[in-house]
C-alpha positions, 0 to 999 in steps of 0.5 A: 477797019482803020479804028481796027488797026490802031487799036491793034497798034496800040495794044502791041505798043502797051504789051512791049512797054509792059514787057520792056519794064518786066525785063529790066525790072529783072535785069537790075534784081540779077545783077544784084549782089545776094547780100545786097538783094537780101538787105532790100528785102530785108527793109522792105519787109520780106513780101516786096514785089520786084517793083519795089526792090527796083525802086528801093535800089534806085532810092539808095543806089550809091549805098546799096552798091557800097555792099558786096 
């Protein structure tokens, strides 16, 4: 029984964890300019995953927050 609940203890902390990423992966693609979002699409490619815009923000941010 107790391998039982911390099994489910774990599983609950994984799905927040996955949950938690998932919201601020959207968060920082809304707050993001339509101009600017279009330019990292754009360098990446045109079929980027929210993963990689995120990651492609945060490589140049002082240059993606240059655009308006």
């Amino acid at each position: 029984m107790k391998k039982l609940k911390l099994f489910g203890l774990i599983l609950c902390l994984i799905v927040l964890g996955v949950a938690g990423t998932c919201d601020y992966r959207e968060a920082i693609i809304h707050s993001l300019t339509q101009e600017q979002y279009m330019r990292i699409l754009q360098e990446l490619g045109g079929t980027a995953s929210d993963k990689e815009i995120v990651e492609k923000y945060h490589e140049n941010r002082i240059y993606y927050d240059s655009i308006k």
